[in-house]
C-alpha positions in Angstrom: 0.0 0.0 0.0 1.3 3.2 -1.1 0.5 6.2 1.4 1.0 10.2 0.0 1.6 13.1 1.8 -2.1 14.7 2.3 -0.8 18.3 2.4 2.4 18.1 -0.7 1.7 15.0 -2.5 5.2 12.6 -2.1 4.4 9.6 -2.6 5.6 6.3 -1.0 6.0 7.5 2.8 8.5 5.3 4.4 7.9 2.5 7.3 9.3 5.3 9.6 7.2 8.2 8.7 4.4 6.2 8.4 5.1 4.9 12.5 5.6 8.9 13.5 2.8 9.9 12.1 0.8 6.9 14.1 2.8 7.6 17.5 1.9 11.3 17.1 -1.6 11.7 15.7 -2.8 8.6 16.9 -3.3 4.7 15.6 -6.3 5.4 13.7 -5.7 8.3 12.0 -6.3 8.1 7.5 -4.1 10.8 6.1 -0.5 11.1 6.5 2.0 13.6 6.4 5.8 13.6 5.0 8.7 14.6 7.6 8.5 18.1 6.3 5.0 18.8 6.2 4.3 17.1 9.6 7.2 19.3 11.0 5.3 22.5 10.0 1.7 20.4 11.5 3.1 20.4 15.0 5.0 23.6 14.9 8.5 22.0 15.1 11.6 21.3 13.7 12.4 17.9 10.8 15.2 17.1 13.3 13.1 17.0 16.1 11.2 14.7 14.8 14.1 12.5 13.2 15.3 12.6 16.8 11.8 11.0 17.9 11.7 8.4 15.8 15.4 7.3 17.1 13.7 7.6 20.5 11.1 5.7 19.3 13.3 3.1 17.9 15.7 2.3 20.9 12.6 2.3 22.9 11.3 -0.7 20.9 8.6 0.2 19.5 7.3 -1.9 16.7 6.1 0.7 14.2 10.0 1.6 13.4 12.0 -0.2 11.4 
């Protein structure tokens, strides 16, 4: 299943964006953002969210690669 970026459009999202978006907006949600776009959603930086997903992935969690 191919997933897009609902606000630019880039196509193929990657396993880890695709966990990030779930860990942040919630298991159930239907439209997905890119790493950029989901930076400017929340009001932070793409690092800090490149740092969460490493936090995510020492921690175990199973929606990170």
């Amino acid at each position: 299943m191919k997933i897009s970026c609902i606000i630019c459009g880039k196509e193929s999202l990657d396993k880890n964006t695709i966990g990030i978006n779930k860990k942040l907006l919630g298991e159930d949600i239907e439209h997905y953002y890119c790493i950029d776009c989901l930076a400017d959603y929340l009001e932070c930086t793409v690092q800090d969210i490149i740092d969460k997903i490493e936090q995510f992935k020492e921690e175990g969690c199973k929606l990170f690669e």
